[in-house]
N, CA, C and O atoms as a GROMACS GRO file, in nm:
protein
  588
    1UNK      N    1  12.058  13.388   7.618
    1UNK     CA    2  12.056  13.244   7.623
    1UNK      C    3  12.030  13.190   7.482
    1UNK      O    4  11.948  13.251   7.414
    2UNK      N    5  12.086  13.089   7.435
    2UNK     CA    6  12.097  13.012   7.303
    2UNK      C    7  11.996  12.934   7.324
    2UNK      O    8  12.006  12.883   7.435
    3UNK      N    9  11.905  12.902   7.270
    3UNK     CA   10  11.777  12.839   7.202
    3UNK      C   11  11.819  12.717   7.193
    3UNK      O   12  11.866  12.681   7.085
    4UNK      N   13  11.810  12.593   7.341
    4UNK     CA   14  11.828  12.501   7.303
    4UNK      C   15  11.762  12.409   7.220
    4UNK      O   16  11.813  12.298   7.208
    5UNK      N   17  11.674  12.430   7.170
    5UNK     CA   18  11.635  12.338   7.024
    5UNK      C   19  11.680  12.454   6.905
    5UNK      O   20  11.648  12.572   6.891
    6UNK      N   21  11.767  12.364   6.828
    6UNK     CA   22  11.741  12.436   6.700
    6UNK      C   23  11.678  12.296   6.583
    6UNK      O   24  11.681  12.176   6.612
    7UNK      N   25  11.648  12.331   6.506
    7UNK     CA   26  11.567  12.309   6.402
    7UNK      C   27  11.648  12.269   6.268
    7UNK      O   28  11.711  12.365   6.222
    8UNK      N   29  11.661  12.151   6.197
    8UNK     CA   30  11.745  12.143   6.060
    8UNK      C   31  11.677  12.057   6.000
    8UNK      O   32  11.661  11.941   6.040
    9UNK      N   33  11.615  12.124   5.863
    9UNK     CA   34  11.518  12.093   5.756
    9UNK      C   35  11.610  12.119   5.618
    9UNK      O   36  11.677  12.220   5.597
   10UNK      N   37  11.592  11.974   5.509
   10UNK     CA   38  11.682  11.953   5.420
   10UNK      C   39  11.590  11.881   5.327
   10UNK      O   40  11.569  11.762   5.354
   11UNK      N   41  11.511  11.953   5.181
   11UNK     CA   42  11.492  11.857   5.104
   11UNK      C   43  11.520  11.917   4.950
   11UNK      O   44  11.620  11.978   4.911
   12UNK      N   45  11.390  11.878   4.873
   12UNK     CA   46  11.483  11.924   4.752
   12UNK      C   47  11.436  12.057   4.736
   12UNK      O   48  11.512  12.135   4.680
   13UNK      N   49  11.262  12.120   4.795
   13UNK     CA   50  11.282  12.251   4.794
   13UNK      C   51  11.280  12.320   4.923
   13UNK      O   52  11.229  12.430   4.942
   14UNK      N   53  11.320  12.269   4.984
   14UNK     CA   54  11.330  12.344   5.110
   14UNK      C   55  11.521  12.320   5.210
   14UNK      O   56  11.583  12.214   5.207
   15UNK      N   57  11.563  12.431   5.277
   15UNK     CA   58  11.677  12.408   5.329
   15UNK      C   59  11.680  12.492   5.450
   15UNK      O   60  11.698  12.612   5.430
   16UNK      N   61  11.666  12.449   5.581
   16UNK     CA   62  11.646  12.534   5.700
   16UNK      C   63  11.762  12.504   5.830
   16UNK      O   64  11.805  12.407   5.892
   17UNK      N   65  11.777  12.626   5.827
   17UNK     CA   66  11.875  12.588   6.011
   17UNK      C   67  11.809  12.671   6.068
   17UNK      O   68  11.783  12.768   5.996
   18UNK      N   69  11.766  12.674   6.180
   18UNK     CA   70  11.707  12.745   6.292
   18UNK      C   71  11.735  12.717   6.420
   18UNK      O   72  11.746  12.603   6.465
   19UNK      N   73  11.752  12.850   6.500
   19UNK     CA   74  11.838  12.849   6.619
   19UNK      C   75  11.942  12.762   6.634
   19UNK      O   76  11.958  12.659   6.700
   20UNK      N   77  12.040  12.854   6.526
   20UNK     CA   78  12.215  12.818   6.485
   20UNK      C   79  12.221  12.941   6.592
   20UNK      O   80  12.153  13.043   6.605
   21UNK      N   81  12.347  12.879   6.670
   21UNK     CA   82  12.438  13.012   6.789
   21UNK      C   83  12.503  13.057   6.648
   21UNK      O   84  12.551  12.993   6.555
   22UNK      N   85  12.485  13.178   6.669
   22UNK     CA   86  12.531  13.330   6.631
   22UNK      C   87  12.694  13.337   6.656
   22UNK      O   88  12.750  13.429   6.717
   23UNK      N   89  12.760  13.224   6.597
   23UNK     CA   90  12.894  13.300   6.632
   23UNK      C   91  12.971  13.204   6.495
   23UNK      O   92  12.910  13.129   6.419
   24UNK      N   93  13.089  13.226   6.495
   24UNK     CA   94  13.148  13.195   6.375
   24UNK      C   95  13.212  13.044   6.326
   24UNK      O   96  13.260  13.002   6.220
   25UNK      N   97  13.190  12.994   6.440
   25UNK     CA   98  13.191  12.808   6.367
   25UNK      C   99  13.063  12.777   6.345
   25UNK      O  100  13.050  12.678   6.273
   26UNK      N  101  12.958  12.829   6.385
   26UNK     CA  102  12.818  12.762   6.332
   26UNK      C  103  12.823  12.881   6.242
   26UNK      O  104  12.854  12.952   6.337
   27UNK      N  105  12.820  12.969   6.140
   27UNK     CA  106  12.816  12.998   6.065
   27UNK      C  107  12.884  12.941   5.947
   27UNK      O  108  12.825  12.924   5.840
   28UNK      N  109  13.004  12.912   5.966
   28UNK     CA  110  13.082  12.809   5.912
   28UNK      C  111  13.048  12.665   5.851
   28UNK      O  112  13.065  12.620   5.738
   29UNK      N  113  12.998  12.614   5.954
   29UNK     CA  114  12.923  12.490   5.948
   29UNK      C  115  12.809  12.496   5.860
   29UNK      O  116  12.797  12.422   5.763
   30UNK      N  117  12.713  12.597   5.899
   30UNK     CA  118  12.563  12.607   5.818
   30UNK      C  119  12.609  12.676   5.676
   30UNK      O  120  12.551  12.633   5.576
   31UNK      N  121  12.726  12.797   5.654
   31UNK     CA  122  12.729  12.734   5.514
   31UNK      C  123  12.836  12.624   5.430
   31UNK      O  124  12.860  12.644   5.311
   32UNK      N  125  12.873  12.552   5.476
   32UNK     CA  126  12.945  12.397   5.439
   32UNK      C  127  12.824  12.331   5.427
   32UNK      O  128  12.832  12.272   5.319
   33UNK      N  129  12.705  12.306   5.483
   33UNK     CA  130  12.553  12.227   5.508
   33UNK      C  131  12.507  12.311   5.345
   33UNK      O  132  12.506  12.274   5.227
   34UNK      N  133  12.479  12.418   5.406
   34UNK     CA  134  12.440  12.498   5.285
   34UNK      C  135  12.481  12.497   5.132
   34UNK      O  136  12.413  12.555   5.048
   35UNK      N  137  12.586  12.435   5.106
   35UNK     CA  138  12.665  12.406   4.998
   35UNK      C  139  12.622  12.241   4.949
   35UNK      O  140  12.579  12.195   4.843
   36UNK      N  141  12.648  12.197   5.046
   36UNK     CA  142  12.648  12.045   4.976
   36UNK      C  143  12.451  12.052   4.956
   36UNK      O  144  12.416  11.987   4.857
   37UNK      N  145  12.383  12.088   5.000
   37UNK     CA  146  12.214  12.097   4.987
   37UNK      C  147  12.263  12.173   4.818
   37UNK      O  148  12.240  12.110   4.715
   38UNK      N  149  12.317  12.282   4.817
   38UNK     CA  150  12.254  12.334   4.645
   38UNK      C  151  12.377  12.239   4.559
   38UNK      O  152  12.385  12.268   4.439
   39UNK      N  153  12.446  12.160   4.594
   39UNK     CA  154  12.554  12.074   4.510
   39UNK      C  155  12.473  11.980   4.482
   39UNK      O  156  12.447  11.967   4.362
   40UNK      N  157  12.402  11.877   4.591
   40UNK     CA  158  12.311  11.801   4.571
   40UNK      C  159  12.180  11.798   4.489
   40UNK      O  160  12.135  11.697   4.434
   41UNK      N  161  12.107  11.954   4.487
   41UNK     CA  162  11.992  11.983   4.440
   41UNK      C  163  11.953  12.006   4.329
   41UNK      O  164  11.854  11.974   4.263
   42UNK      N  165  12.093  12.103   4.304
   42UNK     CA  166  12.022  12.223   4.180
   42UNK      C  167  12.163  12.194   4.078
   42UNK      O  168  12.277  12.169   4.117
   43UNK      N  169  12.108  12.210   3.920
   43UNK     CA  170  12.204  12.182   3.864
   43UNK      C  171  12.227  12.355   3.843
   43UNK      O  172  12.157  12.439   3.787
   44UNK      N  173  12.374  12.363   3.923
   44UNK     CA  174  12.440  12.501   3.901
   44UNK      C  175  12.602  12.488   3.870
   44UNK      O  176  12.669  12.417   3.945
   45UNK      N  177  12.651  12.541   3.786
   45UNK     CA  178  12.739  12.564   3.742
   45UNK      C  179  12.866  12.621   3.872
   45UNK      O  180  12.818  12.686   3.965
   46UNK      N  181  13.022  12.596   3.875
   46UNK     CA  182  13.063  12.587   4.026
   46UNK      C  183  13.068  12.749   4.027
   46UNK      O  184  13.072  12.793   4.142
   47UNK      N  185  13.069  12.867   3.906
   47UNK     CA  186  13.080  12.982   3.965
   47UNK      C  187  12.955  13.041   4.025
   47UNK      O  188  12.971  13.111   4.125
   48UNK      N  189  12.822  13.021   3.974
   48UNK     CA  190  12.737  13.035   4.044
   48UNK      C  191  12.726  13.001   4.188
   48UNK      O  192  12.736  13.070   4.289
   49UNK      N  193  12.699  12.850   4.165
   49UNK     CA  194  12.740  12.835   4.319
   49UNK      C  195  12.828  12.863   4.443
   49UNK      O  196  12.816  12.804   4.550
   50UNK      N  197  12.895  12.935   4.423
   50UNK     CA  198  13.052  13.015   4.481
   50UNK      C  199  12.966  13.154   4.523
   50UNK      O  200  12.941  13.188   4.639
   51UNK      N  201  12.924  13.227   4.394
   51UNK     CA  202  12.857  13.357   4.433
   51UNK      C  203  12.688  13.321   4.552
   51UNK      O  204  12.645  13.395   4.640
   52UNK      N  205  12.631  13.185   4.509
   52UNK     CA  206  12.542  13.192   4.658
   52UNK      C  207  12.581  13.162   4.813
   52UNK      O  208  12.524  13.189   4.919
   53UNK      N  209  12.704  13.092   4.780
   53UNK     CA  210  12.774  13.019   4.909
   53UNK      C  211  12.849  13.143   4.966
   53UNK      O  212  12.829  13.168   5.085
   54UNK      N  213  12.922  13.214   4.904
   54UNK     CA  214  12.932  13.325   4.976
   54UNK      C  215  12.832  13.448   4.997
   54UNK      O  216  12.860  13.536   5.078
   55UNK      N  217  12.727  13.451   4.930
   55UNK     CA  218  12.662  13.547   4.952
   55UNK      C  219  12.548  13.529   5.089
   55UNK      O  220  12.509  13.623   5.158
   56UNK      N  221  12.516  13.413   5.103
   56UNK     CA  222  12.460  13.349   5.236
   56UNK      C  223  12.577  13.416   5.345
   56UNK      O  224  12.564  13.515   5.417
   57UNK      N  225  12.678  13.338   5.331
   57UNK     CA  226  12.816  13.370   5.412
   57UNK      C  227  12.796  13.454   5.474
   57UNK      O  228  12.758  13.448   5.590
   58UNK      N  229  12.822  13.573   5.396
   58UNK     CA  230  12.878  13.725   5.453
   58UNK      C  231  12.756  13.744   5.549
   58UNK      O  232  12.784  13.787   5.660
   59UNK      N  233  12.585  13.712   5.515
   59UNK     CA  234  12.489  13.759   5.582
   59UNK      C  235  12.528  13.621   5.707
   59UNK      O  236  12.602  13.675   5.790
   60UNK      N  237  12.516  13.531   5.732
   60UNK     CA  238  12.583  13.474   5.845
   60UNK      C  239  12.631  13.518   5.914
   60UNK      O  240  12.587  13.549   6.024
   61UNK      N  241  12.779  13.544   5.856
   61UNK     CA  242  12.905  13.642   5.928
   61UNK      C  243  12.871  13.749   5.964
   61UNK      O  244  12.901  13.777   6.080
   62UNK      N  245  12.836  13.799   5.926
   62UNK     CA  246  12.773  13.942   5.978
   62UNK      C  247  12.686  13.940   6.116
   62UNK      O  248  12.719  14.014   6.209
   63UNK      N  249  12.558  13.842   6.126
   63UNK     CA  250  12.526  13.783   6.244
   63UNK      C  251  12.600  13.764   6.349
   63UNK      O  252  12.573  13.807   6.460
   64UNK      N  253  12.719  13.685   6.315
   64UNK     CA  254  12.791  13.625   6.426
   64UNK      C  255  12.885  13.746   6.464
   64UNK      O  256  12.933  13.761   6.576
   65UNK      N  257  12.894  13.787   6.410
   65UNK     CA  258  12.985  13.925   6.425
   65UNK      C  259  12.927  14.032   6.469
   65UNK      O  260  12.982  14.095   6.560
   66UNK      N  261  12.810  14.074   6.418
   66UNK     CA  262  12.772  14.217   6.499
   66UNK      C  263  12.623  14.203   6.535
   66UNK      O  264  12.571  14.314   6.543
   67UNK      N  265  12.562  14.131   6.553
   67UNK     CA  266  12.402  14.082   6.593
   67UNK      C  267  12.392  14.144   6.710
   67UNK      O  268  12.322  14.243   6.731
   68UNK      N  269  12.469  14.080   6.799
   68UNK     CA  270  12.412  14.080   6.950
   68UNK      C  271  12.547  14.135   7.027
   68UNK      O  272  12.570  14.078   7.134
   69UNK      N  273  12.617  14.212   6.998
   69UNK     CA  274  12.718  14.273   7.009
   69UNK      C  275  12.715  14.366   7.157
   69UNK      O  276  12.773  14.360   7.265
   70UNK      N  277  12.615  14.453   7.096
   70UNK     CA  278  12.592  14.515   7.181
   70UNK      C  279  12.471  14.462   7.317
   70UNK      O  280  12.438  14.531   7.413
   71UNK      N  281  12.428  14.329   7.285
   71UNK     CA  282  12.338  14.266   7.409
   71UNK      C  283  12.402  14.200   7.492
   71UNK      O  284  12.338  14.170   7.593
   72UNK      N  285  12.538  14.156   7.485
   72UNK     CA  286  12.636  14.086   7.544
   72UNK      C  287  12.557  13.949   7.596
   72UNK      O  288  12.512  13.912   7.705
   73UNK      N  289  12.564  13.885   7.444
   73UNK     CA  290  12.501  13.759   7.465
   73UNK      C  291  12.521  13.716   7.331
   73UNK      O  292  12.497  13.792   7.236
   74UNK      N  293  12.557  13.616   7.320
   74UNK     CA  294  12.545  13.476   7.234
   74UNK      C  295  12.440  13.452   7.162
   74UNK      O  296  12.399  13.345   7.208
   75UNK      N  297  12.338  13.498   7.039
   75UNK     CA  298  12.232  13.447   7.025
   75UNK      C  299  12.242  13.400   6.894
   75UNK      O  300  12.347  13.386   6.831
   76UNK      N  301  12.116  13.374   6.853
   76UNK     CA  302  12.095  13.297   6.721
   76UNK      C  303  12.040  13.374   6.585
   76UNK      O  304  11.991  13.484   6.560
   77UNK      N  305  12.084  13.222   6.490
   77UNK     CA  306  12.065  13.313   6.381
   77UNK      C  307  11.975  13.166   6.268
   77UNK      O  308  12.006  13.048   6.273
   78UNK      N  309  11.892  13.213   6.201
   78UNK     CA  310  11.825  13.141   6.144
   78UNK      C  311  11.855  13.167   5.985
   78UNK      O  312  11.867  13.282   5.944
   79UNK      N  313  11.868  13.040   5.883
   79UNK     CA  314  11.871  13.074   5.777
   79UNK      C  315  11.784  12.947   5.701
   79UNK      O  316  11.783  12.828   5.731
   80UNK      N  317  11.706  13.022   5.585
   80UNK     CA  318  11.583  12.974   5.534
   80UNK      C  319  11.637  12.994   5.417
   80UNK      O  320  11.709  13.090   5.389
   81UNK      N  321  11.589  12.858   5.301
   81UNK     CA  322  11.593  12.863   5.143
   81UNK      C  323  11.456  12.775   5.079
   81UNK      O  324  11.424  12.656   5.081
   82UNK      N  325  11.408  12.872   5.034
   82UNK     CA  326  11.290  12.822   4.927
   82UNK      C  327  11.350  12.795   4.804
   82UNK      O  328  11.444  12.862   4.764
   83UNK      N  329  11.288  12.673   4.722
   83UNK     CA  330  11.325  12.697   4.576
   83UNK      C  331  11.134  12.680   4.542
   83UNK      O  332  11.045  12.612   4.592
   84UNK      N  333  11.141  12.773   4.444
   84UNK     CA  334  11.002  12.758   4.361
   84UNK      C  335  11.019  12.702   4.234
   84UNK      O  336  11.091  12.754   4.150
   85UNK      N  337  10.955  12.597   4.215
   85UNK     CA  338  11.010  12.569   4.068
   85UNK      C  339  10.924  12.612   3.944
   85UNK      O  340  10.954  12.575   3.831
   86UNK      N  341  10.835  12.678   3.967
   86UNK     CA  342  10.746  12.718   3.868
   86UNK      C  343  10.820  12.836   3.857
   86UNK      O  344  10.838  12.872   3.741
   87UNK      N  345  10.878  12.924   3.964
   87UNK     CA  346  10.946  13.042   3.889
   87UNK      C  347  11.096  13.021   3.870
   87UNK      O  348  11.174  13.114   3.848
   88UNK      N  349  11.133  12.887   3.881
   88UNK     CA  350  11.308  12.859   3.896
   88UNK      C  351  11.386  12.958   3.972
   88UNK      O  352  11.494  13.006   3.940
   89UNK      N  353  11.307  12.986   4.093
   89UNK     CA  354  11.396  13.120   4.212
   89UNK      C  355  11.406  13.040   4.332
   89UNK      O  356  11.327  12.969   4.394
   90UNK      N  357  11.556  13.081   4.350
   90UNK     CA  358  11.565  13.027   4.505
   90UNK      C  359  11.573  13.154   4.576
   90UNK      O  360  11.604  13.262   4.527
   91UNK      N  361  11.522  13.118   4.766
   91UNK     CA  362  11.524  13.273   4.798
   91UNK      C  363  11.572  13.237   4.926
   91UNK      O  364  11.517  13.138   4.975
   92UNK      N  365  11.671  13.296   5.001
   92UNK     CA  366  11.710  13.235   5.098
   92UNK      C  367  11.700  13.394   5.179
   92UNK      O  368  11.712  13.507   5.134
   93UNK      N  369  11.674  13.343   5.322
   93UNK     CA  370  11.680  13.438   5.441
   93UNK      C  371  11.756  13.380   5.523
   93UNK      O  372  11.782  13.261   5.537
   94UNK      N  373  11.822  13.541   5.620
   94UNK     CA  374  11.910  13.496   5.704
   94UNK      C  375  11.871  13.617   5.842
   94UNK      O  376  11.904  13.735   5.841
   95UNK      N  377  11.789  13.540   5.959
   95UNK     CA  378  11.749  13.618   6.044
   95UNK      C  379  11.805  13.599   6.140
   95UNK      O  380  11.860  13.490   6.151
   96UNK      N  381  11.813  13.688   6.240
   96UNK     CA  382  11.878  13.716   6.401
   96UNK      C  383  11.770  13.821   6.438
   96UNK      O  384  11.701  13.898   6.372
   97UNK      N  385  11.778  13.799   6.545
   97UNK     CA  386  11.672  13.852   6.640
   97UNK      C  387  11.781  13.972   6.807
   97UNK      O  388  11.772  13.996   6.927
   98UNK      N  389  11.866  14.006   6.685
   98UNK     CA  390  11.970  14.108   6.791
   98UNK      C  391  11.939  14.246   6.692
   98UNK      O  392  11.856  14.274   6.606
   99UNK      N  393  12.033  14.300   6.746
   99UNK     CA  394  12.007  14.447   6.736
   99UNK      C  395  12.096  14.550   6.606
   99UNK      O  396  12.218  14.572   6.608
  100UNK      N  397  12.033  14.584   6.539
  100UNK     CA  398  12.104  14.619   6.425
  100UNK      C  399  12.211  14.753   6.417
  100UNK      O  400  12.164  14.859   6.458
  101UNK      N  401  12.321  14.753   6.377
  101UNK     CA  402  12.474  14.819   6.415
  101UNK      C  403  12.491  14.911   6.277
  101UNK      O  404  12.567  14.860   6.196
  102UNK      N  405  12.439  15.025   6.242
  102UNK     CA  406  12.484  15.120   6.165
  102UNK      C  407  12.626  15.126   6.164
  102UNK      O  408  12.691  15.144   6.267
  103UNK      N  409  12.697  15.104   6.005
  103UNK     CA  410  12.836  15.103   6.025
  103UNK      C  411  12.921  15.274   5.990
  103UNK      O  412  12.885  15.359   5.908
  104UNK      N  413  13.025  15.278   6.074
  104UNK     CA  414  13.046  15.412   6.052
  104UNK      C  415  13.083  15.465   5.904
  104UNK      O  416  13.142  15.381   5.836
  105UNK      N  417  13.061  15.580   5.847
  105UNK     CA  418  13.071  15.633   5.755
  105UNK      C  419  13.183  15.629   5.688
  105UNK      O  420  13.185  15.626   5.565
  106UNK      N  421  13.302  15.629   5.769
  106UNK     CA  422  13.428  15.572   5.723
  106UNK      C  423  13.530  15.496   5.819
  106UNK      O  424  13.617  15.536   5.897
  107UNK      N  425  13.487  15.376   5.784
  107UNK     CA  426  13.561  15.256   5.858
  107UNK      C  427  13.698  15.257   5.865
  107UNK      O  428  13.763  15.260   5.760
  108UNK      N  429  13.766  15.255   5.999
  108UNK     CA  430  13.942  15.256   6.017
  108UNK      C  431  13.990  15.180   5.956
  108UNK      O  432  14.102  15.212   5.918
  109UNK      N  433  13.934  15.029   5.909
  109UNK     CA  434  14.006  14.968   5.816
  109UNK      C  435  13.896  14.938   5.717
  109UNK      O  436  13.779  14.900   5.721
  110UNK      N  437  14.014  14.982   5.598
  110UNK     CA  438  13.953  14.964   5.482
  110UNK      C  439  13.900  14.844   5.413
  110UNK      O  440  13.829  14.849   5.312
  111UNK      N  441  13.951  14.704   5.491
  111UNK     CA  442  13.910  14.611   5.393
  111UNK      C  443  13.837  14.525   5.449
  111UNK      O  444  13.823  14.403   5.444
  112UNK      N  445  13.774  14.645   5.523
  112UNK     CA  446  13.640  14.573   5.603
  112UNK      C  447  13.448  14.676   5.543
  112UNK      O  448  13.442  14.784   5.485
  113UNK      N  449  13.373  14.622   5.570
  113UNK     CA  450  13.263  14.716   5.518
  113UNK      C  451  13.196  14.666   5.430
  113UNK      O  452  13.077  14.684   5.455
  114UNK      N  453  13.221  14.574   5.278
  114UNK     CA  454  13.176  14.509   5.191
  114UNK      C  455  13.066  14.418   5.208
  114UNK      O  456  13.015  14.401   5.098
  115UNK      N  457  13.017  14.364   5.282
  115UNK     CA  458  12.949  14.226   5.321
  115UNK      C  459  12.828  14.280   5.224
  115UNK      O  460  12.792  14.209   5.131
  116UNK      N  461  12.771  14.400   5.246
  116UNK     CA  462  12.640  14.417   5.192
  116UNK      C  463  12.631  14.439   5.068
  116UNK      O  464  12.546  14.391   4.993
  117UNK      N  465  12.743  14.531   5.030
  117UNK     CA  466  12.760  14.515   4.894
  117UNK      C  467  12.773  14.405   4.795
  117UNK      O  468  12.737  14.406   4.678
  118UNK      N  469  12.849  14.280   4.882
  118UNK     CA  470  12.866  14.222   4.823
  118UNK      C  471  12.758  14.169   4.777
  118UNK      O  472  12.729  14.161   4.657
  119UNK      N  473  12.662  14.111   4.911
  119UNK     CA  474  12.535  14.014   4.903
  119UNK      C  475  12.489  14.116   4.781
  119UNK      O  476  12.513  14.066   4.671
  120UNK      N  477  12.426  14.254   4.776
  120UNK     CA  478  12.367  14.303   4.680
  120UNK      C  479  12.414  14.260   4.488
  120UNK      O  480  12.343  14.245   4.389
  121UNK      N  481  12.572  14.252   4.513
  121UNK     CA  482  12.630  14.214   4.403
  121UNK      C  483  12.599  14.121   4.336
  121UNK      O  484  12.591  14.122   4.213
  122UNK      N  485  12.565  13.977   4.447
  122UNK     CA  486  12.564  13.851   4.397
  122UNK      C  487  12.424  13.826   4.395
  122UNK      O  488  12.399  13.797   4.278
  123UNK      N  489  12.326  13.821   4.459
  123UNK     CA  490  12.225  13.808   4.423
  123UNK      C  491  12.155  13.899   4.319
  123UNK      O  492  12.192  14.013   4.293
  124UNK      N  493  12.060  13.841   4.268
  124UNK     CA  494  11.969  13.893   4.162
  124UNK      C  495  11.868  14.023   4.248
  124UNK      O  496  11.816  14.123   4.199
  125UNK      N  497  11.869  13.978   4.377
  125UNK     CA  498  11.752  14.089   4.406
  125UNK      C  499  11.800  14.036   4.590
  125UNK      O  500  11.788  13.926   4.643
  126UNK      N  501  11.859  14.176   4.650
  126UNK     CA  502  11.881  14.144   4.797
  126UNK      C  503  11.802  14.281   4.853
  126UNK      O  504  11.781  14.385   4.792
  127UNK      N  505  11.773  14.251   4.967
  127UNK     CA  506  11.726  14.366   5.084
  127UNK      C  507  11.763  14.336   5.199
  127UNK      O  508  11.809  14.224   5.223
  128UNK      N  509  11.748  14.433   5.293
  128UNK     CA  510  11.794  14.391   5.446
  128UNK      C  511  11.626  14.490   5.525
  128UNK      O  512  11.576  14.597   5.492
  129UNK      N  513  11.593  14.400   5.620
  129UNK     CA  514  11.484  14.454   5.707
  129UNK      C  515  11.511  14.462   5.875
  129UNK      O  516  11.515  14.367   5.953
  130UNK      N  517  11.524  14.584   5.900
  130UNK     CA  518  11.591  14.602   6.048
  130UNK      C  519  11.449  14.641   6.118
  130UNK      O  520  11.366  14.726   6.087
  131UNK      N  521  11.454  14.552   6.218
  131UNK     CA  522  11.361  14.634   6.375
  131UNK      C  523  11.406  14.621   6.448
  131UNK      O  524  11.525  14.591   6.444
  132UNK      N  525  11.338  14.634   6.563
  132UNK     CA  526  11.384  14.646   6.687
  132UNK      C  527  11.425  14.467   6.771
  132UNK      O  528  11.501  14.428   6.859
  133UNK      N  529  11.297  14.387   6.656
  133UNK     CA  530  11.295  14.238   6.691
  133UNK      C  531  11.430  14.217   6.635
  133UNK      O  532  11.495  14.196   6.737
  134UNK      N  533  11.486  14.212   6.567
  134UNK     CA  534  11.595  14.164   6.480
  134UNK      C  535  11.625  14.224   6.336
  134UNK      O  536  11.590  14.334   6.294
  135UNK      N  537  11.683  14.143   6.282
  135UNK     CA  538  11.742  14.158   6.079
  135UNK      C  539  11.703  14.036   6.035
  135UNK      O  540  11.724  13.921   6.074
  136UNK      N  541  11.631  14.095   5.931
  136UNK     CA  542  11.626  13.958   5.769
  136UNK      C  543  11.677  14.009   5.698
  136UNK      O  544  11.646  14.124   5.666
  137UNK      N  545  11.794  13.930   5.635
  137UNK     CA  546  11.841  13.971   5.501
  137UNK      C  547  11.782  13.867   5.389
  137UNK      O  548  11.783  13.746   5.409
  138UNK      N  549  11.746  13.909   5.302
  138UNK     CA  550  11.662  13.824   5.187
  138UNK      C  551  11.733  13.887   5.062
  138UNK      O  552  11.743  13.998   5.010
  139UNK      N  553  11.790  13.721   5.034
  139UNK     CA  554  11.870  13.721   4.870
  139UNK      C  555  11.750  13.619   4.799
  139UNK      O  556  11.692  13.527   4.856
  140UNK      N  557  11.727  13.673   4.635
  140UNK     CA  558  11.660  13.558   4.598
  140UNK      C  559  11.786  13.601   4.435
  140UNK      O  560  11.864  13.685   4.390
  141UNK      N  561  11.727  13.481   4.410
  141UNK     CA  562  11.858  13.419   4.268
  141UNK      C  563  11.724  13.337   4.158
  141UNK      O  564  11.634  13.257   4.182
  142UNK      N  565  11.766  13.399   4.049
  142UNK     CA  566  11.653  13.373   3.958
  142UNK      C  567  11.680  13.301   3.861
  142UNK      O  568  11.760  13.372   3.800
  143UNK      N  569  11.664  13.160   3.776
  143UNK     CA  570  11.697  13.089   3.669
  143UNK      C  571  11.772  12.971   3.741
  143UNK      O  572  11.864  12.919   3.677
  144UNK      N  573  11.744  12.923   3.867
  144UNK     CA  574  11.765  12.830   3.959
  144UNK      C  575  11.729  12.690   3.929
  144UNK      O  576  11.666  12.653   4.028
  145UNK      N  577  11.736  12.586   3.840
  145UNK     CA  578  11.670  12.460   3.825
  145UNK      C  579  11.716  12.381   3.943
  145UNK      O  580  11.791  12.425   4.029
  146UNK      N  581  11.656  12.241   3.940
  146UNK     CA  582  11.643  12.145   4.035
  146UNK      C  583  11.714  12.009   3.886
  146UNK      O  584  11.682  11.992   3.768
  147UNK      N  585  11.793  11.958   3.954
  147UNK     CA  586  11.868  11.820   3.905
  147UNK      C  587  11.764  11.721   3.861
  147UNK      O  588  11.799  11.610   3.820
   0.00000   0.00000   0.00000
């Protein structure tokens, strides 16, 4: 069952969606939301901003795509952005509370598999934390100002 309240918090250091359905137009949506918040906020240059907008993305997509896959259910996915301005870091999380999907060792199609790499690519410092409750993936991005 989808979490009928979700939660949407927007200022200059803070950016929250909570209990977003887990599937691929609200991922969509939250990062289009997600974009115009760091367009509005932070003075970033458009390739930077490209590498956080997709790097949120893929951890989204990934949610909506293989979260709850195996629970045969619809669930949610929460995504959180701090900015600190004393350390100019933004740090954004992207949690689901489904069940985490080891991908096979060698995927039938090849031009699938990247998501993590990528997030690792683009952020300054990424991890992923699996239990049994769910996944946080935590990107933080360092030299981040505010407009």
């Amino acid at each position: 069952m989808i979490d009928s309240l979700s939660k949407t918090v927007s200022s200059a250091e803070r950016f929250e969606r909570v209990g977003v359905p887990a599937d691929p137009g609200a991922a969509a949506r939250t990062r289009d939301d997600f974009s115009r918040w760091l367009q509005g906020t932070f003075d970033l240059d458009s390739y930077k901003a490209s590498d956080l907008v997709l790097a949120i993305y893929e951890a989204l997509a990934n949610t909506a795509e293989f979260a709850y896959v195996s629970m045969g259910r619809v669930g949610t996915m929460d995504l959180r952005a701090a900015h600190d301005p004393s350390e100019s870091a933004l740090s954004v999380t992207v949690a689901d509370r489904g069940q985490w999907r080891t991908a096979p060792s060698s995927p039938p199609d090849r031009s699938r598999g990247r998501g993590i790499a990528l997030m690792k690519a683009l952020a300054d410092r990424a991890s992923i934390q699996t239990s049994t409750g769910g996944t946080t993936v935590r990107l933080v991005w360092t030299g981040i100002r505010r407009r």
